[in-house]
Wavefront OBJ file of the C-alpha trace (Angstrom):
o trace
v 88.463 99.265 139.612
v 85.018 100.871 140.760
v 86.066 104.086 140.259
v 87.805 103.507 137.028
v 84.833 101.682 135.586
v 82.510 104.983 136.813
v 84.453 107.467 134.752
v 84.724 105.154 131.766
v 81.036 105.123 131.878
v 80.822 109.130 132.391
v 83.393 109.588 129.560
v 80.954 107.502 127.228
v 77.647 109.069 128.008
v 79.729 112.505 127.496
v 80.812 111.806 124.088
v 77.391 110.601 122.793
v 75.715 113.807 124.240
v 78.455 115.793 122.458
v 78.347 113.584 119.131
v 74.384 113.741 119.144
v 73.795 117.191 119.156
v 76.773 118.269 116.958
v 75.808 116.428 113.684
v 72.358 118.045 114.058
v 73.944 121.419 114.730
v 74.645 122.198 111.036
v 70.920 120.717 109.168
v 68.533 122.317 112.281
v 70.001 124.134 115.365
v 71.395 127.303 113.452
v 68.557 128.009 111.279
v 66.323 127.520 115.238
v 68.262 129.889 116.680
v 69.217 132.325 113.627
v 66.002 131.790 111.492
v 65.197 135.539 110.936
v 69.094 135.687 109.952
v 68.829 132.252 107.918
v 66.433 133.638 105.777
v 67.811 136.753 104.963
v 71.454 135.830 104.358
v 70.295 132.466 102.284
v 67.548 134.826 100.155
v 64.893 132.263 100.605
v 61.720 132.678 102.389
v 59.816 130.322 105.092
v 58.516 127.942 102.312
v 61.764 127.469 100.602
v 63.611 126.326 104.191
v 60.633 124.206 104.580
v 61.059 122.231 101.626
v 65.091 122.094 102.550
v 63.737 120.316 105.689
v 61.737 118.386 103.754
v 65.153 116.816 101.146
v 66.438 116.330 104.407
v 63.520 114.224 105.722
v 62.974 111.989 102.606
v 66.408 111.120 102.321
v 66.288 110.156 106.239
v 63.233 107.988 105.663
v 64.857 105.375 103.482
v 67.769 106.167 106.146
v 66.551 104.656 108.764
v 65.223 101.536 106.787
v 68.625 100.425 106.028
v 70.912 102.425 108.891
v 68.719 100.518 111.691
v 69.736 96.950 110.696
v 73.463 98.667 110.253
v 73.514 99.529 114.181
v 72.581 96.305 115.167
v 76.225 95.294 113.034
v 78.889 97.545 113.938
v 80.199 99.502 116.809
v 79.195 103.157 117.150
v 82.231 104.667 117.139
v 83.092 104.446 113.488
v 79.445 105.081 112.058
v 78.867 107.912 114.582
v 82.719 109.199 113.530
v 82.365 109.367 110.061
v 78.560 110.887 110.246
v 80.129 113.679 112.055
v 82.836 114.269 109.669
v 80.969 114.224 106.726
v 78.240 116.741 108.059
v 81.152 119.010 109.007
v 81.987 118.959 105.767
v 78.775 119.887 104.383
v 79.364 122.759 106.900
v 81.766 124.341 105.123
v 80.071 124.167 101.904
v 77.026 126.167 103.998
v 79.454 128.580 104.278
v 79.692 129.246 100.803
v 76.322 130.711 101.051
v 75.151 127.988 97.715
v 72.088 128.443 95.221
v 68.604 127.192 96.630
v 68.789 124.256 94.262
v 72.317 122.965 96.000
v 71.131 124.282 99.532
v 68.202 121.563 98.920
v 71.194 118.874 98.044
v 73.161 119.845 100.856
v 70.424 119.326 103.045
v 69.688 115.827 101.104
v 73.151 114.741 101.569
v 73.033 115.328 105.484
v 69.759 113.787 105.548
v 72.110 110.242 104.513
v 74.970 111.561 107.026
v 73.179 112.515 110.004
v 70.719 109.267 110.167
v 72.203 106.483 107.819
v 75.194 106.282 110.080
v 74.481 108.000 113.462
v 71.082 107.834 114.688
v 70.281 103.937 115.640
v 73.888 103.455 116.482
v 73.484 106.628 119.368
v 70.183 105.266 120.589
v 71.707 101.563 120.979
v 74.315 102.855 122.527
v 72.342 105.027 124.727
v 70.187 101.919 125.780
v 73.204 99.701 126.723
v 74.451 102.473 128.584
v 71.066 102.990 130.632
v 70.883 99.243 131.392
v 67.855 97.515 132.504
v 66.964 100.363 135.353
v 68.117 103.214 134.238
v 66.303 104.112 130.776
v 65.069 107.251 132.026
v 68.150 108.311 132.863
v 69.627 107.344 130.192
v 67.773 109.703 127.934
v 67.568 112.030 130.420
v 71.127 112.932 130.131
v 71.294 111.920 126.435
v 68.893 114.885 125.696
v 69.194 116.810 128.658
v 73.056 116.807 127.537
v 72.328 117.665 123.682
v 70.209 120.424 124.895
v 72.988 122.175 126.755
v 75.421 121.013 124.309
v 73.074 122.998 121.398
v 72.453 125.895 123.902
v 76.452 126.206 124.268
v 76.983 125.839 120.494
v 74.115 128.515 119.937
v 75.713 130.831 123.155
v 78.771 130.571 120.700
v 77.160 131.306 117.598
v 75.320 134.305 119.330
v 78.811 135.657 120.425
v 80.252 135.219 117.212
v 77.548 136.498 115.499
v 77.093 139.629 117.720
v 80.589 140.402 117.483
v 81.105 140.766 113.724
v 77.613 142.315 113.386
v 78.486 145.419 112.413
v 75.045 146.788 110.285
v 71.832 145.262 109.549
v 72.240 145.307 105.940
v 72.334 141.789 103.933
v 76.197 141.394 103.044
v 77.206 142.450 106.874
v 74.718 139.786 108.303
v 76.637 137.154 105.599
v 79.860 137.988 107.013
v 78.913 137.719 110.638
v 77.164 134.274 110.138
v 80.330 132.863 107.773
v 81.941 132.801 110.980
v 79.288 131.611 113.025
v 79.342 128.204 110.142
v 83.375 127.780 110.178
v 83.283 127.539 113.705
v 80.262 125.207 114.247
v 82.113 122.838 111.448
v 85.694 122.817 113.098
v 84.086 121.783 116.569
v 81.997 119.360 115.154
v 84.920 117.648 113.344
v 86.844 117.900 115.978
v 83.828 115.811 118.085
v 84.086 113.165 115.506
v 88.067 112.560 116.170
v 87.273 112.014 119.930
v 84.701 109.734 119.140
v 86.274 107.684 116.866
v 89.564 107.665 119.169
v 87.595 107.162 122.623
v 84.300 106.072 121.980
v 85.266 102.299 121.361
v 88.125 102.246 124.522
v 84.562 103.252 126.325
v 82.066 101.654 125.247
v 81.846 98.120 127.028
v 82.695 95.488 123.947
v 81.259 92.589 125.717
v 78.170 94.725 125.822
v 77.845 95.795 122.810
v 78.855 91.875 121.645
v 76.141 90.244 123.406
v 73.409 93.020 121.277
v 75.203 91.895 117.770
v 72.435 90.298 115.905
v 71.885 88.611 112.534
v 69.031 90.054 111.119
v 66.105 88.075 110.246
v 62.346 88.035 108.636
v 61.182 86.684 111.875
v 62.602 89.699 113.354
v 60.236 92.124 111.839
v 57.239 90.017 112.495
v 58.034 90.374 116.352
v 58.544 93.444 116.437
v 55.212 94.267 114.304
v 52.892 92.444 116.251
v 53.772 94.363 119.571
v 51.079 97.099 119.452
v 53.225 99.133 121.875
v 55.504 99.462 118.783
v 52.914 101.194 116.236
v 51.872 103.375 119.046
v 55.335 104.682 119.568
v 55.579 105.351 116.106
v 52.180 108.197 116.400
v 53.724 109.444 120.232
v 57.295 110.076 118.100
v 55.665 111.982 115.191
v 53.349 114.246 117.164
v 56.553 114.754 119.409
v 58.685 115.017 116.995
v 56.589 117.535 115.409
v 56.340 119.696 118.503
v 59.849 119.754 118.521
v 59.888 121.169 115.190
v 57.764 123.883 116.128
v 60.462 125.145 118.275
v 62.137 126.208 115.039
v 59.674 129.296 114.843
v 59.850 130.498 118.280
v 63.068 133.449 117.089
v 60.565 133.987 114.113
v 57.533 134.144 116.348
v 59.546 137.079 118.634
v 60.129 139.200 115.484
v 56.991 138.607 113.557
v 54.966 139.253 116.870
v 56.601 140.869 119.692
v 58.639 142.996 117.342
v 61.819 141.766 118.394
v 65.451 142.580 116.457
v 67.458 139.710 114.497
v 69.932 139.356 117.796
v 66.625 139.000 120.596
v 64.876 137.064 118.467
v 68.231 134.455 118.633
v 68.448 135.365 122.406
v 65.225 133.537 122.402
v 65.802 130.548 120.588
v 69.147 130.505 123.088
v 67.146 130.774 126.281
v 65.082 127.463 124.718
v 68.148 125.541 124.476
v 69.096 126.010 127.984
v 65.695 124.978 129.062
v 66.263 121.375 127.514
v 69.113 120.289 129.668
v 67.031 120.905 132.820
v 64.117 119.462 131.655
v 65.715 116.610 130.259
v 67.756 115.582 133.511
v 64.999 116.033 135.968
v 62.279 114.130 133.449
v 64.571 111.258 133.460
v 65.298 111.162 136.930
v 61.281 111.057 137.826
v 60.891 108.543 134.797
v 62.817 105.635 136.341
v 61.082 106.295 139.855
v 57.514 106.200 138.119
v 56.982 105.344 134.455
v 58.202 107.004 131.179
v 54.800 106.852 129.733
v 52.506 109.068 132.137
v 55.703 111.767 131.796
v 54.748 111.628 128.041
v 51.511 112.145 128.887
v 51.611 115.185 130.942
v 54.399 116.186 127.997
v 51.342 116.139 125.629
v 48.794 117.733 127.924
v 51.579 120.856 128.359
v 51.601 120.827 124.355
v 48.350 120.980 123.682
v 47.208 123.532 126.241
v 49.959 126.004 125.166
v 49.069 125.333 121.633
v 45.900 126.543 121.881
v 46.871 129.771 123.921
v 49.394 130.347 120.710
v 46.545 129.676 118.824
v 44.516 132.839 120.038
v 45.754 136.689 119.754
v 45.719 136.586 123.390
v 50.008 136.735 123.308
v 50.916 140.478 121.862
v 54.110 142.752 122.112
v 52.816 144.343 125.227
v 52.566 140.865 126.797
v 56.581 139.516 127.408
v 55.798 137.977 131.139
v 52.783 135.699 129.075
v 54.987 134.973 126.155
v 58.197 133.717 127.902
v 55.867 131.458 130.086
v 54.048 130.220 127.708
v 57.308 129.656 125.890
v 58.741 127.610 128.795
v 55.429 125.372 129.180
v 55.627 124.514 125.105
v 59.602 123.771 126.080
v 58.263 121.476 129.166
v 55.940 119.631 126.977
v 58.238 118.710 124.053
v 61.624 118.284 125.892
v 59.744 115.827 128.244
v 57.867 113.545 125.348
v 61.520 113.780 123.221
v 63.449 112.929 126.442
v 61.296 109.542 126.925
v 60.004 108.174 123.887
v 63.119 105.967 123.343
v 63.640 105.325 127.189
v 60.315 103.797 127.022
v 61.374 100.821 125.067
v 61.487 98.743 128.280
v 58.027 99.410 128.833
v 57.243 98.574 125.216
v 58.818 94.681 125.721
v 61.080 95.538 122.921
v 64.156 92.617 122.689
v 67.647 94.767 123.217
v 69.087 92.551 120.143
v 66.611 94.172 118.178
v 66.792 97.955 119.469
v 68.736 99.036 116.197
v 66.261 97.559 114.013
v 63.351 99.026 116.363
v 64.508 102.493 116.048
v 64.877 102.021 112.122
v 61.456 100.965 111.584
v 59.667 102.925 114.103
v 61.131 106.094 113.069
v 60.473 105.517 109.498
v 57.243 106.686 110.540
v 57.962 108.798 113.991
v 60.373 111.770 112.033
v 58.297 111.934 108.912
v 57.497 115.617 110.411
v 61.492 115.663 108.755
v 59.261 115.285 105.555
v 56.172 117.518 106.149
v 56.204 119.654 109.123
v 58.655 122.083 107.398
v 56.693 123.178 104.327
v 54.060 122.847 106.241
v 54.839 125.493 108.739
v 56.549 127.966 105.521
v 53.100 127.375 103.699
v 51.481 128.782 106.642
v 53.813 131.202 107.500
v 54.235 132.657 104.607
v 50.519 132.538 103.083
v 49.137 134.396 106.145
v 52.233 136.849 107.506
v 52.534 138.638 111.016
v 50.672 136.925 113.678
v 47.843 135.568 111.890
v 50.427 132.504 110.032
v 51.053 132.180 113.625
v 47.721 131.488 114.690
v 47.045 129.084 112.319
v 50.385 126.947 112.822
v 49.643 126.517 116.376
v 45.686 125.223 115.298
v 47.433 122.414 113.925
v 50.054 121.638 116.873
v 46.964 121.954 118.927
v 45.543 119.095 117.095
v 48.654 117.146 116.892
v 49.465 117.430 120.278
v 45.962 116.035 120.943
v 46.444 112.617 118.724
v 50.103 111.896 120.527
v 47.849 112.564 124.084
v 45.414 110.023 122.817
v 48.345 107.917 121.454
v 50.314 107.927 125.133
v 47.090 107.032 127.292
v 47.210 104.064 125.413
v 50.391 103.021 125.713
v 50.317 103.648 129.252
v 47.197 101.631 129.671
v 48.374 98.517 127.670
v 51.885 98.840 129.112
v 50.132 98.920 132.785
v 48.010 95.786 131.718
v 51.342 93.800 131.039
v 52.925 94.891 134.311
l 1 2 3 4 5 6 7 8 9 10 11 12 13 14 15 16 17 18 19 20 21 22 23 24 25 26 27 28 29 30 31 32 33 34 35 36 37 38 39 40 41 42 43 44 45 46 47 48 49 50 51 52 53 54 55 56 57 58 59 60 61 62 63 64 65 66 67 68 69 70 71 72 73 74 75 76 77 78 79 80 81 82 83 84 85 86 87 88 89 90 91 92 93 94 95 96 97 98 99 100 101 102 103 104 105 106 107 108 109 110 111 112 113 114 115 116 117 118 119 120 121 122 123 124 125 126 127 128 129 130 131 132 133 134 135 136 137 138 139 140 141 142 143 144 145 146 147 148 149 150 151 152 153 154 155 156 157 158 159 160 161 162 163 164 165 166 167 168 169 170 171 172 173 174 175 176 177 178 179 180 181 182 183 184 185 186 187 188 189 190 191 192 193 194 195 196 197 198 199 200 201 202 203 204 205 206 207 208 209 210 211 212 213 214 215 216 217 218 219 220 221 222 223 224 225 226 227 228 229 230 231 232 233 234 235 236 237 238 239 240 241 242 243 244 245 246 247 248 249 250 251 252 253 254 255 256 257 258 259 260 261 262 263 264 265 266 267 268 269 270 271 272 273 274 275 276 277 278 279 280 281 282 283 284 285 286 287 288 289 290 291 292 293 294 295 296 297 298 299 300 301 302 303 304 305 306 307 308 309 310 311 312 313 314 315 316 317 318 319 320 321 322 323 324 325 326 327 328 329 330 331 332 333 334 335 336 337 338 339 340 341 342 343 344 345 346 347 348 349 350 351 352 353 354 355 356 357 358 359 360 361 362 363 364 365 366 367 368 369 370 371 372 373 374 375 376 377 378 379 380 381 382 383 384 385 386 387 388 389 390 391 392 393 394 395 396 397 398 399 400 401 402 403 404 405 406 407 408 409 410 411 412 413 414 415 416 417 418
């Protein structure tokens, strides 16, 4: 019975770290990995993805107003299902290679798909799953998971791409990425039919029974007079916004080490391996110490590599410099995105209410969804080469130095409790 209940409980973590990469595959991991490519093959420039980004991320923030409250109703299986069928679909329309005007719609409509249905009900799950000792964990292989999941899908992509690349002119690089969406949108739908089919039969109903909760006024009010809660809500958006800033990392290797369209992907790639083993061995140290003073030395890695971006110090003629710099940034984000949710526990936040907590603490936490990406095309594209560059990382620099402000506070008042 042991042993059957262990690989029920393996089955389930492995379908919500395939399920919660795959719906975000579509929106964000392709245009990481492929951005030079995205560009080109879309006709748009860094400002016009950016304001994409930015349909997607106001259509997410009423999203997670009214998705929260819906994870705290139903199971996951059937909100996380239909999410991922529904951005599949939207996948194939990509393909179609649309006007900017419906690109900006498309990216609006999986702004609803990706975070209405799927994004409190995989974070409750992930919670139950954890239990009361093993948050860290918990996220740890969540994320560690979607960031090999995500490297896999981009290892794919890179294959596929690489192998119908024939020249480097526009309608060859169309042709070669067509295949690179079909394929992305088959596996993801095909993720949603396991879910829907195996997800339930996994996930523990009496669990999952005992966290159903009727929503209340009074509900809110507890959860906005925990000042752990408000703080998580600045540590998520400066993380969060790191984590965006891996989007420009394949752009960064073209636009300054003079990289091609297929190295600059290679490194975009090599981050997405880097988040599995960050993520598993952050939150196996979390549960032995605390998540917060991980998020802290996750900010402190952030803000020093920032500012080293922020300087012409990194040039073509320095690779060794670049990829380790590269791999510090990775360190820093992957760690803060690996914990902020597994520090819930630490926060005093009720389990009956985690679906409600996510919803109204990321309202603010991802509203980098809103600005970050026109943000970082405004800068990008008003000061090209390395110079945009320069300036982009100022401003993670400063970012990075709130959320390390914002984490030695939660750690202190979380301590204080203890």
């Amino acid at each position: 019975m042991q042993k059957k209940q262990t690989a029920s409980s393996i089955f389930n973590i492995v379908l919500l770290i395939l399920a919660g990469e795959a719906v975000f595959v579509l929106p964000f991991v392709l245009a990481r990995i492929f951005r030079p490519t995205f560009l080109d093959v879309f006709s748009i420039n860094n400002t016009e993805l950016g304001s994409c980004f930015s349909v997607y991320g106001v259509v997410a923030f009423a999203s997670y107003v009214f998705g929260g409250p819906l994870a705290d109703k139903y199971k996951p299986n059937l909100l996380m299902a239909v999410a991922l069928w529904l951005t599949a679909l939207g996948g194939f329309f990509l393909a179609s290679y649309p006007s900017v005007i419906a690109l900006h719609l498309l990216y609006g409509f999986w702004g609803f798909t990706t975070i209405f249905l799927f994004w409190a009900a995989m974070i409750k799950a992930t919670r139950i799953w954890g239990g009361a000792n093993h948050q860290g964990r918990a996220f740890g292989f969540l994320d560690g998971g979607r960031g090999l999941t995500a490297a896999l899908f981009g290892t794919l992509g890179l294959l596929l791409f690489a192998t119908f690349f024939s020249t480097p002119n526009t309608a060859d690089k169309q042709l070669a990425f067509k295949h690179v969406i079909y394929a992305t949108s088959i596996l993801v739908a095909i993720i949603g039919c396991f879910v829907y089919f195996f997800l339930n039969s996994n996930t523990p109903s009496k669990n999952w029974t005992e966290t159903k909760h009727k929503l209340t006024f009074k509900d809110f009010k507890t959860l906005t007079r925990l000042p752990t809660v408000w703080l998580l809500m600045i540590i998520i958006l400066c993380a969060y916004f790191g984590y965006k800033m891996t989007d420009v990392f394949s752009l960064y290797a073209k636009d300054v080490m003079a990289y091609n369209d297929i190295e600059s992907a290679q490194i975009g790639t090599f981050l997405l391996y880097l988040r599995p083993i960050i993520g598993f061995v952050i939150g196996m140290l979390a549960d032995k110490t605390k998540a917060s003073l991980w998020l802290i030395i996750g900010f402190i890695c952030m803000l020093v590599t920032s500012l080293v971006f922020s300087t012409a110090v990194i040039n073509s003629q320095e690779t060794f410099l670049f990829l380790l710099s590269i791999s510090i940034m990775a360190l820093g984000v992957y760690a803060a995105r690996v914990l902020y949710f597994a520090t819930f526990n630490q926060a005093n936040i009720p389990m009956a209410l985690t679906g409600t907590a996510v919803g109204f603490i990321s309202l603010v936490g991802y509203t980098p969804d809103i600005f970050a990406g026109p943000l970082i095309g405004l800068l990008l594209d008003g000061s090209p080469g390395p110079l945009g560059h320069r300036h982009l990382f100022m401003v993670m620099a400063l970012i990075s130095g709130i959320g390390l402000c914002a984490a030695l506070w939660f750690h202190k008042i979380s301590a204080r409790k203890t």
